[in-house]
N, C-alpha and C positions, 0 to 999 in steps of 0.2 A: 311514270308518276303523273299528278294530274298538274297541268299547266300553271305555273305559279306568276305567268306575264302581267296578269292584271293587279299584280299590286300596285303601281301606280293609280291604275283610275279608280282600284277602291278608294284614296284619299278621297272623291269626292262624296263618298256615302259613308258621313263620318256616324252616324247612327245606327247603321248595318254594323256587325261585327265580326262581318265575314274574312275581312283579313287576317283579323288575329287569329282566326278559324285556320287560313290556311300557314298561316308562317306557323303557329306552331305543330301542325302536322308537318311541315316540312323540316321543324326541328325536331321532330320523334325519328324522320326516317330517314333523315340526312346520313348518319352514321352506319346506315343497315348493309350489308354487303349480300346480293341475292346468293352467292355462292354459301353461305352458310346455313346448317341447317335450321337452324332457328327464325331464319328470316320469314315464312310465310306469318307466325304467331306472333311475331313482333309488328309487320305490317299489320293482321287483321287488329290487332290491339290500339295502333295507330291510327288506322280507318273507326275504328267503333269511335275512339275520343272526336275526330272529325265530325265524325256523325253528333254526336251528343249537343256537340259546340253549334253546330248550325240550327240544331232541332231548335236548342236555345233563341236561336237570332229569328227563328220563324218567322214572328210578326212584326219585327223592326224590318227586316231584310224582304217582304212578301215583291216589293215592286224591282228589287235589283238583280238585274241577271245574271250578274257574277253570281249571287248565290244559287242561281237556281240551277246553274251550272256544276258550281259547286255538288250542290244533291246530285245530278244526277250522272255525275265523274266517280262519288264516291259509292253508287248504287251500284255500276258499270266495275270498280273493281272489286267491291265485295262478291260479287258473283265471278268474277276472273278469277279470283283468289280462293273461291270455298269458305269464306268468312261469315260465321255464322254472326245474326244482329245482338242477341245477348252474349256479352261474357267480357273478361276484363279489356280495360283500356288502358292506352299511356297517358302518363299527364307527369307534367311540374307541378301540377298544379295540384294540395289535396282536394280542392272541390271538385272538379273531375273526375279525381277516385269513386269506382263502387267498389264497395266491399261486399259481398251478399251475405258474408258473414258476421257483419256486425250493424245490428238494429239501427241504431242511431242516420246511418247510411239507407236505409230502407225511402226513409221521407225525400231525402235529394233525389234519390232514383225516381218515383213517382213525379217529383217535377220536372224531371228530363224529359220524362215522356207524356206527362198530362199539361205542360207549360204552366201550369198555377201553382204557385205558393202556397203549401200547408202548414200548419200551425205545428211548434214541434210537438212529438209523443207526450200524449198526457198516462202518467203513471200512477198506480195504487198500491195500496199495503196492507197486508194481513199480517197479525199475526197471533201465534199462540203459547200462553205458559202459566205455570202456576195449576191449578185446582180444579180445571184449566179454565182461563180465562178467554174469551177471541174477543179481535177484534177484526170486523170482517173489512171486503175493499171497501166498504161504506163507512168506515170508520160509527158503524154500529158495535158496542161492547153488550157483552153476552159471558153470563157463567151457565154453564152446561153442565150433565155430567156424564154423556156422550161416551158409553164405558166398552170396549173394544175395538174394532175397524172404523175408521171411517176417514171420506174422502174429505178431503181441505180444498183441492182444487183439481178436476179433471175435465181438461180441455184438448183442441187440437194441437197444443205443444209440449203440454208439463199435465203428468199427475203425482199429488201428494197426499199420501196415505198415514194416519197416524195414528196407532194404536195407543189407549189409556187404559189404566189397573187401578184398582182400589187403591188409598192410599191409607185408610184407618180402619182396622177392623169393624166391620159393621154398618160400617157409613159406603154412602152412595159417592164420597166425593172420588173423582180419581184424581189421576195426573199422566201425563204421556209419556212413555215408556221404550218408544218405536216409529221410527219415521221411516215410512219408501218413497222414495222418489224418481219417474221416470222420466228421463228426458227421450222426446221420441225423437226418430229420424228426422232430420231436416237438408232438405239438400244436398248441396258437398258440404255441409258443414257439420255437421255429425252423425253420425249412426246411434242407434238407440243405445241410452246408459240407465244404467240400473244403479241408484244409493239407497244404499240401509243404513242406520245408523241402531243401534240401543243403547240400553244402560250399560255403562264401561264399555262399551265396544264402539266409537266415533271418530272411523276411520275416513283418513286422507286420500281414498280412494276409492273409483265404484265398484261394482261387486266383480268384474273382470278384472279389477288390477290396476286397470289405468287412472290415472288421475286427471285427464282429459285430454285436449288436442294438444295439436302439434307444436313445437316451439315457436313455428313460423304463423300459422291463424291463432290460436289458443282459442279458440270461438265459444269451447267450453272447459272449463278446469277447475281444480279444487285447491283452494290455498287455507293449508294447517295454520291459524292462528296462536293456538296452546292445544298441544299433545295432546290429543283426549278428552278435551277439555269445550275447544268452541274452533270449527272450520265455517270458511265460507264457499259457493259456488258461485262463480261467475260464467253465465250463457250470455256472449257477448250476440251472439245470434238473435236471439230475442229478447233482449234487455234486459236481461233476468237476472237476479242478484239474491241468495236463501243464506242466511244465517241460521247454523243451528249451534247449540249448545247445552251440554248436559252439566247441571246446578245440583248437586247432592245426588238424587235417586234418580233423577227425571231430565227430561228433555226439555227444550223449549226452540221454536221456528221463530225465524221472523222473513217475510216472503217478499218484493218489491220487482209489478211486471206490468207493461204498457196495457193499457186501458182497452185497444182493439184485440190483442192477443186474449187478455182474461175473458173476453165475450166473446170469444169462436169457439163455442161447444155447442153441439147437436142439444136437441132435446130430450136425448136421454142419460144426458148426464148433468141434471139437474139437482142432482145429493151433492153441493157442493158448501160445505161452510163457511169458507172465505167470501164466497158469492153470494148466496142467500141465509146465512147463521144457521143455528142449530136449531132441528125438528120445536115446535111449541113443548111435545111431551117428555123433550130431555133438556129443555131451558128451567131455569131455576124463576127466571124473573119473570115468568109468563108472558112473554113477547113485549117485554119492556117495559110495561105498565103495574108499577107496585107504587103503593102511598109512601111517600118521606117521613117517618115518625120522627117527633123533635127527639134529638141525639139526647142518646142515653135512656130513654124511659121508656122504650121496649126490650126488654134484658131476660131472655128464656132461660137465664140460672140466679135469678133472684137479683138480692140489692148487690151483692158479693159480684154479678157476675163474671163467676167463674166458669169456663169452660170445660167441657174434659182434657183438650188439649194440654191443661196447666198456665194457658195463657189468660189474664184478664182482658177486657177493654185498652185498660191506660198500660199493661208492661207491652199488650202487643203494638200500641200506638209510639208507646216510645223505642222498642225495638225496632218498626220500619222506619221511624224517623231518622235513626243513624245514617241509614242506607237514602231515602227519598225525602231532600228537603221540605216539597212544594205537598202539599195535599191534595192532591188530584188523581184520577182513574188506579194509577199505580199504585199512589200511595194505598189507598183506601182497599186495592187487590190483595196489597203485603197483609194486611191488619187483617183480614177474612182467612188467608191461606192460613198463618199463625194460629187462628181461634180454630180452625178447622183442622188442622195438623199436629202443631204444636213444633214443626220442624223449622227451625230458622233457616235453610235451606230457602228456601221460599219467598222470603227476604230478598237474597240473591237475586232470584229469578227475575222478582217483581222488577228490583233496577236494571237488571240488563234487557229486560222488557223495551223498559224506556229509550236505555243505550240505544237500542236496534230501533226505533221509533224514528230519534232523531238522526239514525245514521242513512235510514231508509225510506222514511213516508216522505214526499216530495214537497209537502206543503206545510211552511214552518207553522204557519197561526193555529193547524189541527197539531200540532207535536201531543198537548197537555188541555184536555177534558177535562173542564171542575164540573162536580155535581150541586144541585141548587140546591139551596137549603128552603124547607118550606113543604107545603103539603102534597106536592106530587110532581112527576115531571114535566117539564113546559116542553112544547110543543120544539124549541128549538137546542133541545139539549138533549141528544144524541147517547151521554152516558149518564148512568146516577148509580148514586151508593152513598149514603151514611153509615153510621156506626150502628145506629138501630138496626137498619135495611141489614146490614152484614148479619146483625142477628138473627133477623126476619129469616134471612136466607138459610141461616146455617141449621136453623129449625128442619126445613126440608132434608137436610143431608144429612142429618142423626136420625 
């Protein structure tokens, strides 16, 4: 083992932290008995944290030769040992843990070995439901009517595929119906997984059977919330976190995945609508730019207006009311799907919309979009909808 003598005269390089470097390597391998067969894997795992801990002390320790001895003791027995420089280490300590299997751990790994401090993971949210509604990582809102395949998000980790169907005879409106999603290979931490989910069928498992890793990483799994009803996925690998839930007839996502990972796709996988929204010629709002008519006096079913749904204006407004106290993005989605459906289901949707909003987008102040009241959208408001605009819109999808 490597000479532990110089612990005394490290006292005098109290800004070096190569002591602690070495006592606590010398308290990983105190215990180790070479006779056993586990001992080379438990030294290299001792030797890697060694390593980690000095890489640390680089530019405090650059003029003490204890350390440099240090390095080049512990160079000396990873090559005696066969110890290869990536792979687990020991420690007391969690910050010394890597995990390669869990994101979070990804950032501390990069400053072992780049010595600079990075800011932690900056995360984004998508999601989709209702008539259907998106809202993309830009927390750009969009009704679309996007009617069979289409990708949500396809990147070097995760694709999300989700099919929508008519939801009213004759009308262009849909709603989703079908969700795939793939999680690809990733290291030792997972083998590629296949979920499907549809109507009545939002099973607690991927399409092999499994429900994910092991009891000991879990790196990726599926945890049943209500029967049938709403699971979630956690890919501790990549910070990934997917709500889905089927409300009446339909489906609804709601997605939350680190900011570097959603922009590692090639350029031809561009068709993404979490990323860039829906095609101009399947957006309803014509890439966001529609006039604010003063509420109420655009009404495509006279002074009555009535809908064919059965719903008016004020029973739909008081029907999402129950469910969404605030008027905002949600709200104003319930009150569309209603005059477009006629199914209270939708209702539902619109609030658990939200639920997953605030349980997933990372940034409290975006939780809740109001739309401006007035003659069109300002430049710094991201969503909009009135009662008239719903109408506006609903014109399109009859």
């Amino acid at each position: 083992l490597l000479s532990v003598s110089c612990l005394g005269d490290c006292q005098l390089h109290t800004s070096c932290g190569i002591q602690k470097c070495t006592t606590d390597f010398v308290s990983f391998t105190s215990h180790l008995n070479a006779a056993l067969k586990d001992f080379d894997l438990e030294f290299c795992k001792a030797l890697r944290a060694y390593s980690v801990c000095t890489y640390r002390n680089s530019k405090v320790c650059r003029g003490n030769l204890v350390y440099h001895s240090a390095v080049l003791g512990i160079g000396d027995l990873m090559t005696q040992r066969n110890c290869t420089k990536d792979g687990p280490t020991s420690s007391t300590n969690p910050e010394m843990t890597h995990d390669p299997c869990n994101y979070s751990g990804h950032t501390e790994e990069r400053e072992h070995h780049g010595g600079e401090k990075t800011p932690p993971p900056a995360y984004l949210f998508c999601g989709l439901f209702g008539d259907p509604h998106l809202r993309t990582f830009k927390d750009h809102f969009q009704t679309c009517k996007v009617e069979g395949a289409w990708p949500l998000i396809d990147n070097n980790y995760l694709s999300v595929q989700v099919t929508n169907v008519p939801v009213v005879p004759g009308s262009s409106a849909t709603a989703t119906n079908k969700i795939t999603i793939i999680f690809k290979s990733y290291q030792d931490c997972t083998d590629q997984k296949v979920y499907q989910a549809m109507t009545d069928d939002l099973p607690a498992a991927f399409v092999d059977g499994t429900s994910g890793g092991d009891g000991n990483t879990r790196s990726l799994h599926i945890v049943e919330k209500v029967s049938g009803k709403y699971i979630e996925m956690h890919a501790r690998y990549i910070g990934t976190t997917v709500y889905i839930r089927q409300l009446g007839h339909y489906l609804t996502l709601a997605i939350r995945m680190p900011r570097e990972l959603v922009m590692a796709y090639e350029e031809s996988q561009d068709l993404q609508l979490c990323v860039h929204g829906c095609p101009s010629s399947e957006r309803i709002d014509q890439s966001g730019h529609l006039p604010l008519p003063v509420m109420g006096k655009l009404l495509p079913w006279g002074a009555a207006a009535h809908s064919p749904s059965g719903y008016t204006l004020e029973t739909a407004t008081t029907k999402c009311h129950e469910k969404i106290l605030v008027k905002d993005i949600y709200f104003y989605s319930c009150v569309f799907d209603l005059l477009t459906t006629g199914d209270a289901n939708f209702t539902a949707a619109a609030h658990s919309a939200l639920q997953d909003v605030e349980a997933l987008h990372p940034n409290k102040e975006h939780w809740r979009i109001f739309p401006r009241s007035g003659g069109g959208v300002g430049k710094d408001s991201k969503l909009f909808v009135s009662l008239g605009l719903l109408c506006l819109i609903l014109v399109a999808y009859l």
